[in-house]
C-alpha positions as a Markdown table, in Angstrom:
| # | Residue | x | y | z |
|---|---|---|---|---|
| 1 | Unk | -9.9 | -11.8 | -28.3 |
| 2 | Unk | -9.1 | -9.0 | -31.2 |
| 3 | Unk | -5.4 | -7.8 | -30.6 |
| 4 | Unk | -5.2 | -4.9 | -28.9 |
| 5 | Unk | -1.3 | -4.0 | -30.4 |
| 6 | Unk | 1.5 | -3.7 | -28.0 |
| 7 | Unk | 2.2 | -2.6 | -24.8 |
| 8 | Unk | 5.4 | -1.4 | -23.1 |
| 9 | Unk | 5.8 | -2.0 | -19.4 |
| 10 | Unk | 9.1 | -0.7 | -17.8 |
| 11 | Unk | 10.1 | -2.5 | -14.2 |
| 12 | Unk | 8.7 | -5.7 | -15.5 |
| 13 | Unk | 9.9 | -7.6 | -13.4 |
| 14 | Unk | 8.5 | -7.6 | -10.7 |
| 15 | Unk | 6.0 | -6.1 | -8.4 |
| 16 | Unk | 3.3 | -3.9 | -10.0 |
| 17 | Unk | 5.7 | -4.1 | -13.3 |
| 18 | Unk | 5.0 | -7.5 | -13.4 |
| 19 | Unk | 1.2 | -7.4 | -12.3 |
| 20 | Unk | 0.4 | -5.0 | -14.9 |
| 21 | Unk | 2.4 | -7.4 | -17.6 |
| 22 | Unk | 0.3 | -9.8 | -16.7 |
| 23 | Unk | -3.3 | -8.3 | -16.8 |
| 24 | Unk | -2.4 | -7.0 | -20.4 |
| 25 | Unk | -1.5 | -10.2 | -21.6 |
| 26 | Unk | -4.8 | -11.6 | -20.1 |
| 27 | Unk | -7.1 | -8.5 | -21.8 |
| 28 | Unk | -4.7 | -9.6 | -24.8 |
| 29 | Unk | -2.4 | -7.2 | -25.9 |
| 30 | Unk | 1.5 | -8.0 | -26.6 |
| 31 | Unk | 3.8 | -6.8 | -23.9 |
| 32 | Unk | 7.2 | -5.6 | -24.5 |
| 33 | Unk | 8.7 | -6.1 | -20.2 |
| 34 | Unk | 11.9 | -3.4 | -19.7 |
| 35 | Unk | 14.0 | -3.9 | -16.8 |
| 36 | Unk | 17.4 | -2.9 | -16.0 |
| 37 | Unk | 18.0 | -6.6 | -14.7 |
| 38 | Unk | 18.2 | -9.3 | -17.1 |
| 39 | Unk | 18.5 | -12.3 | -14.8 |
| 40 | Unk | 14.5 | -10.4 | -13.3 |
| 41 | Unk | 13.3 | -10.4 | -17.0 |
| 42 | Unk | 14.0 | -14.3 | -17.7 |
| 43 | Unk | 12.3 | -15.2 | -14.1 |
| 44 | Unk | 9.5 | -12.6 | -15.1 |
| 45 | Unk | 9.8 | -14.4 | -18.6 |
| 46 | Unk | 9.5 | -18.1 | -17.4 |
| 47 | Unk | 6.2 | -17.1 | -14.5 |
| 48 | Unk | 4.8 | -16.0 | -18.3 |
| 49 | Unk | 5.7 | -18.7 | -20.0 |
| 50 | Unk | 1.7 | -19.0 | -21.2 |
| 51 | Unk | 1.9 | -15.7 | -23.0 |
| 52 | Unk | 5.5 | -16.3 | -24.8 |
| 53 | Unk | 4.5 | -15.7 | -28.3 |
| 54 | Unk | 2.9 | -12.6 | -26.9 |
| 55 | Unk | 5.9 | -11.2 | -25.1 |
| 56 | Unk | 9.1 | -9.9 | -25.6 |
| 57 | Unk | 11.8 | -8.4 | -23.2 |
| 58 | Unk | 14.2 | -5.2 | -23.1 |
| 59 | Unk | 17.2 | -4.5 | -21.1 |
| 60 | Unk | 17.7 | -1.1 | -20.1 |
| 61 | Unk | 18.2 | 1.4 | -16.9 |
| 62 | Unk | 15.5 | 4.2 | -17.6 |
| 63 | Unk | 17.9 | 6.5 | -16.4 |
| 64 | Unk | 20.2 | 6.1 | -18.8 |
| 65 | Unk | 18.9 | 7.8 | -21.9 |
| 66 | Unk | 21.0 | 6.3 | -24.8 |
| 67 | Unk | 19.7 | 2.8 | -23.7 |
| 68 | Unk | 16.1 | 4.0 | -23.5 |
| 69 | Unk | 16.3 | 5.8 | -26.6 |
| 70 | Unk | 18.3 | 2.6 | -28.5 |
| 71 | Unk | 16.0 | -0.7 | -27.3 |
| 72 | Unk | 12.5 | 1.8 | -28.0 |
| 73 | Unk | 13.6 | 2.0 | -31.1 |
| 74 | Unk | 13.9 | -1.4 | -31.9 |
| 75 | Unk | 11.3 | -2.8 | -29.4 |
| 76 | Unk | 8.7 | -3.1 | -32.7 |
| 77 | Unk | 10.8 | -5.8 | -34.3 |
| 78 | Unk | 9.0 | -8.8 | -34.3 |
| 79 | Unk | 6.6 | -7.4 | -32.3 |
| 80 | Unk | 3.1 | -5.6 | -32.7 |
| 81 | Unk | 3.1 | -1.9 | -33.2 |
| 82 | Unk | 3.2 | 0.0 | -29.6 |
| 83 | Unk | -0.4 | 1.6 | -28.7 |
| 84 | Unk | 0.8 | 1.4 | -25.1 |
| 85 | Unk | 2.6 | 2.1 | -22.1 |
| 86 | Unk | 3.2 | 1.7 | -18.2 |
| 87 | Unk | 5.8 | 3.3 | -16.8 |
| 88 | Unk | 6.2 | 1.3 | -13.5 |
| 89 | Unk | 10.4 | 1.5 | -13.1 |
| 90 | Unk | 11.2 | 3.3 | -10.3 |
| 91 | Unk | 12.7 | 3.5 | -6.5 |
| 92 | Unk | 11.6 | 4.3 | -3.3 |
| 93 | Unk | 13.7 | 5.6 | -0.4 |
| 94 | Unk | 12.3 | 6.9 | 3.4 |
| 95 | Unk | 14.9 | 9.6 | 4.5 |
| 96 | Unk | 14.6 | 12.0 | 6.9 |
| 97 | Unk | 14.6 | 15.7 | 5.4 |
| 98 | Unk | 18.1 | 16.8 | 6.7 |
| 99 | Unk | 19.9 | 13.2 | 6.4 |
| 100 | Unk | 18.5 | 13.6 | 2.6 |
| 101 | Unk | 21.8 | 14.2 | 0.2 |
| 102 | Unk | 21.3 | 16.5 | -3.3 |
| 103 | Unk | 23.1 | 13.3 | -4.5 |
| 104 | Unk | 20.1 | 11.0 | -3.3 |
| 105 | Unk | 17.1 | 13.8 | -4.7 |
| 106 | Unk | 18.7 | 13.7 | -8.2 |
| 107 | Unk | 19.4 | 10.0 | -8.2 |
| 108 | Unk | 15.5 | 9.4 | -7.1 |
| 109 | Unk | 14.4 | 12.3 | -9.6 |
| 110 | Unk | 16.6 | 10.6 | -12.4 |
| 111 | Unk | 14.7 | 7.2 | -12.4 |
| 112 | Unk | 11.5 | 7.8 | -11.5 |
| 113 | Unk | 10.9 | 11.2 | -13.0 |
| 114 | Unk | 13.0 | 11.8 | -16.2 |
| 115 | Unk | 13.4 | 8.0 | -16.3 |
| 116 | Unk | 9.8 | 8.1 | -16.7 |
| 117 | Unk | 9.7 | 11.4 | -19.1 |
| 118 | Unk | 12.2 | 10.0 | -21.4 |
| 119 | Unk | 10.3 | 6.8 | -21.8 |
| 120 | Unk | 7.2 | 8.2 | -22.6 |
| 121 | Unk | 9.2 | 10.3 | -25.1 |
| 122 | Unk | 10.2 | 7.7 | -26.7 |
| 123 | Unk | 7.1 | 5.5 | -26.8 |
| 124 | Unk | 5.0 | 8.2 | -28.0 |
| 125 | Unk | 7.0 | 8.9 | -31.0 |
| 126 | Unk | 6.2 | 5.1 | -32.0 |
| 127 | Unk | 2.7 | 5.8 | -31.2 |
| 128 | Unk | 2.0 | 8.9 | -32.9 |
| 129 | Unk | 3.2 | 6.7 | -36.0 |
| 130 | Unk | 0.9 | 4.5 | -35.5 |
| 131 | Unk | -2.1 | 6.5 | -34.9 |
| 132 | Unk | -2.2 | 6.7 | -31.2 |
| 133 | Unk | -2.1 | 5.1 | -28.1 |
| 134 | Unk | -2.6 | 5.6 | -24.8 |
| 135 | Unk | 0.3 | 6.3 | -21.7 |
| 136 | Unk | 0.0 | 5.5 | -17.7 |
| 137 | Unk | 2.3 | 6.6 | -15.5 |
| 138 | Unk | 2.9 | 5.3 | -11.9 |
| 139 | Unk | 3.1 | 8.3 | -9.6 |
| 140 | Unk | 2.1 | 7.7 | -5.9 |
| 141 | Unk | -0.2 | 9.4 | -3.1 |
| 142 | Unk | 3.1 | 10.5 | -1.5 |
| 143 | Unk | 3.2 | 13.0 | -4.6 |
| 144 | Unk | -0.1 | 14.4 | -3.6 |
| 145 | Unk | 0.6 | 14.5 | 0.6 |
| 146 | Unk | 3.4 | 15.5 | 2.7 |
| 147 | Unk | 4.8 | 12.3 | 4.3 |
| 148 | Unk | 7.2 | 12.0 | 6.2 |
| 149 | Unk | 10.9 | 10.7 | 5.2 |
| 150 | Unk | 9.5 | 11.4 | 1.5 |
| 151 | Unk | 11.0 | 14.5 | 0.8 |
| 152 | Unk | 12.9 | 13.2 | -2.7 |
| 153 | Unk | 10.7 | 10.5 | -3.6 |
| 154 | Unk | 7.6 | 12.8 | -3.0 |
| 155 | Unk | 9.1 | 15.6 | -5.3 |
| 156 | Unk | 9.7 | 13.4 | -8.4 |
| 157 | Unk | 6.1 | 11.5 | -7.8 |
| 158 | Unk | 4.5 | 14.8 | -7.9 |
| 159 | Unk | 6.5 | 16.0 | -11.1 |
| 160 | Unk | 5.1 | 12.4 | -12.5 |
| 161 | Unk | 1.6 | 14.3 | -12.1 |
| 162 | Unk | 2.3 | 17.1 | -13.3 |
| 163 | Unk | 4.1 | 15.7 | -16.0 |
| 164 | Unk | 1.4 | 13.4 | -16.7 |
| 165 | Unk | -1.0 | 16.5 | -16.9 |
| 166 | Unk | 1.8 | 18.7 | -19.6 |
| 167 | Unk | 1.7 | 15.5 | -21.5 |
| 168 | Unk | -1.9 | 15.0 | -21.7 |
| 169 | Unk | -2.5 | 18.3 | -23.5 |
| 170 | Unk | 0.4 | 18.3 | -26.0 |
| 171 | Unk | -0.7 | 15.0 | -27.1 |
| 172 | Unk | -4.2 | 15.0 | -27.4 |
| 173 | Unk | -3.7 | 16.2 | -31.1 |
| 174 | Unk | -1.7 | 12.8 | -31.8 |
| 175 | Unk | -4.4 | 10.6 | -30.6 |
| 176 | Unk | -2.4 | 9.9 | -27.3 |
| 177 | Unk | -3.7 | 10.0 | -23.8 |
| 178 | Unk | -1.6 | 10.1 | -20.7 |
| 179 | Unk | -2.9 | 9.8 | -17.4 |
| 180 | Unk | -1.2 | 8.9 | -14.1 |
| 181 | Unk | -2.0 | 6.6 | -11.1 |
| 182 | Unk | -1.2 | 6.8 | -7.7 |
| 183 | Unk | -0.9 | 4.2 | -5.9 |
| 184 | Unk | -1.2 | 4.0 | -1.7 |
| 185 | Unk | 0.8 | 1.5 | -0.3 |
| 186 | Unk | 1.1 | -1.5 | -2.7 |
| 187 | Unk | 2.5 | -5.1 | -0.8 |
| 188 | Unk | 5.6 | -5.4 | -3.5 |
| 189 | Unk | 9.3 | -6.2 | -2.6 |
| 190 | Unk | 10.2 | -3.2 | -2.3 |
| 191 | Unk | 7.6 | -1.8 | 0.0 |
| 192 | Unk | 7.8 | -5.3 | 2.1 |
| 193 | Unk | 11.8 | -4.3 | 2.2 |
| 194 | Unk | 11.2 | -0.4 | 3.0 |
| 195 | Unk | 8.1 | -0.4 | 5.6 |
| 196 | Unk | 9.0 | -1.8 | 9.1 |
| 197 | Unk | 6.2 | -3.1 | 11.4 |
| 198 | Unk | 5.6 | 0.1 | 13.1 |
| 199 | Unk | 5.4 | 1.5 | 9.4 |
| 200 | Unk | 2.6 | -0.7 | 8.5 |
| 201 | Unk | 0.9 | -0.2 | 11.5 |
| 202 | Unk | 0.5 | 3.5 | 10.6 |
| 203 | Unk | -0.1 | 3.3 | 7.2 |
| 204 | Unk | -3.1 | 0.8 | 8.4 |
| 205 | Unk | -4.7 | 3.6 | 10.5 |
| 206 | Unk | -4.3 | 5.9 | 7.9 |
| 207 | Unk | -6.2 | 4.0 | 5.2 |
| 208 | Unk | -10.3 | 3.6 | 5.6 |
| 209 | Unk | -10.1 | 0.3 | 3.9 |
| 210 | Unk | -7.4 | -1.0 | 6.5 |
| 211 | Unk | -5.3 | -2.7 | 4.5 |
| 212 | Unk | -2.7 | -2.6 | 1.7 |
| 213 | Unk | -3.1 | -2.8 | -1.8 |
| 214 | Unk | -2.1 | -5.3 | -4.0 |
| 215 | Unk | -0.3 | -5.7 | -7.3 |
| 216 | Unk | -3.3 | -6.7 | -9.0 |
| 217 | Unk | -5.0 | -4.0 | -7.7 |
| 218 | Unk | -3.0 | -1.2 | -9.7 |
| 219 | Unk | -2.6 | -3.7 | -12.8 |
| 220 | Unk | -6.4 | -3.7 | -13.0 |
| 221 | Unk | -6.2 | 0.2 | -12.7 |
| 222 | Unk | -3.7 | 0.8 | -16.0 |
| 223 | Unk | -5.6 | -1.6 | -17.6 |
| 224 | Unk | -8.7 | 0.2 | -17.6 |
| 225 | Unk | -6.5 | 3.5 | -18.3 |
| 226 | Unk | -4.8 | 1.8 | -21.6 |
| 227 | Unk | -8.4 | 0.4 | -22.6 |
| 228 | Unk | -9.7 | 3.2 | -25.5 |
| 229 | Unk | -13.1 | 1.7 | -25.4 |
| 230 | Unk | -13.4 | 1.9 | -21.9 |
| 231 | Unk | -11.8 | 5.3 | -21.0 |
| 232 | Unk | -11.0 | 6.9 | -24.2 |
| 233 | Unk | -12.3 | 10.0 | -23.1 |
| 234 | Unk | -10.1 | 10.4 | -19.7 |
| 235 | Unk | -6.6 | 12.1 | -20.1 |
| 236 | Unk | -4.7 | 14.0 | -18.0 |
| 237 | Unk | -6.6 | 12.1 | -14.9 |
| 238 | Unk | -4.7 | 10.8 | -11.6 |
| 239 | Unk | -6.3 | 7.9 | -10.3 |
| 240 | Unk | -6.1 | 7.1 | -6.7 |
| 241 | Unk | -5.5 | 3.4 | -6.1 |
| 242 | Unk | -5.2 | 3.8 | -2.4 |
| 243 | Unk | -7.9 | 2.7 | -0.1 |
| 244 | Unk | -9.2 | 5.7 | 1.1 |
| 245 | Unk | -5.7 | 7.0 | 2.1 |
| 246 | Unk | -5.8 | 10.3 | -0.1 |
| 247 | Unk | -9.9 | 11.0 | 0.6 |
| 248 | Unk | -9.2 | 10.1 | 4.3 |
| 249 | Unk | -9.6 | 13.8 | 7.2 |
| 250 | Unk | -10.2 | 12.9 | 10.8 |
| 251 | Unk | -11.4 | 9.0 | 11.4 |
| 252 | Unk | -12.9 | 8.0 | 14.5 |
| 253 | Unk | -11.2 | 5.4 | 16.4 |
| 254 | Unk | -11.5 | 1.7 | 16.5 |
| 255 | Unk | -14.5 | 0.9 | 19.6 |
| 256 | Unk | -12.9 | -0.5 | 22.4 |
């Protein structure tokens, strides 16, 4: 399988992070896995212990620039040249809109939307030098609806989109191309931590496909997304990877 250069996947470590590591391994690129915890990277490290010569890891928080802008820098030493990225770091947080602090939006826009800008910033310098590449970044349908408790986290994964979309046009002319996915619910730690039972239950109504996604099911997604011969002409695209959940208007109830 010809070498497809390397690819940088922030949160790494787990969850979609890790699925996506993973896949890109498997459709054989290098991958460079960032996480801001090291003790996640060596686990993530050892469940990839078939891909080691093909896989390297960074410690850093996204949200803290001078780290970001310090290990992507130095992520190409000993390493392929970067022709890719997934930004996957990010957190999630269901707050009702007046319990929701200005401390908690900035917080939530600092990691998953500048974390995500600065990053890509970053990257993209290394892959305009080497002759392009191609950027996905993990926004979420609660950037495209109005869910409830989402108020923050909704805000900064709809700046990811239009982000995404700024991004796609100013770097067309260096050969890069940015697009977005947006996942529905994904079964990850975080969302197993953050959706209760009665959660679940009306997330599974909502969704025509009745049921959750799965890591895989989003790795699969960027994969296609970083794949020039199989979607070099798509930029600026968000891709739903959501069951039906953004399409979905009124559903007729189960039959009795």
């Amino acid at each position: 399988m010809a070498d497809k250069g390397a690819a940088i996947v922030t949160g790494g470590a787990s969850g979609i992070g890790f699925a996506v590591a993973k896949q890109l391994l498997g459709d054989g690129w290098s991958v460079v896995i960032a996480d801001r915890s090291r003790d996640g990277l060596e686990r993530a490290a050892s469940g990839l212990n078939a891909f080691s010569s093909k896989l390297k890891t960074l410690v850093f928080d996204v949200a803290v620039e001078s780290e970001v802008v310090a290990a992507i820098a130095d992520c190409e030493r000993d390493a392929a040249p970067v022709h890719g990225l997934v930004n996957c770091a990010g957190i999630a947080r269901d707050v009702p809109f007046f319990d929701t602090s200005a401390e908690l939006f900035r917080s939530i826009l600092d990691i998953n939307l500048v974390g995500s800008f600065v990053v890509a910033r970053e990257a993209a310098k290394l892959m305009r030098a080497n002759g392009g590449g191609a950027i996905v970044n993990i926004s979420s349908v609660s950037g495209q609806r109005g869910n409830p408790g989402r108020t923050a986290y909704g805000a900064s994964k709809g700046g990811v989109i239009a982000m995404t979309q700024a991004m796609a046009v100013e770097l067309a002319a260096a050969a890069i191309r940015v697009n977005a996915i947006a996942p529905g619910p994904i079964d990850t730690p975080m969302v197993k931590q953050l959706h209760t039972p009665s959660d679940r239950a009306i997330w599974l109504r909502a969704i025509p496909q009745t049921r959750y996604g799965t890591p895989e099911d989003v790795a699969n997604a960027a994969a296609f997304l970083l794949d020039g011969s199989r979607s070099g002409f798509i930029t600026g695209h968000v891709l739903n990877v959501d069951g039906g959940f953004a399409a979905a208007g009124l559903q007729t109830p189960d039959p009795a």
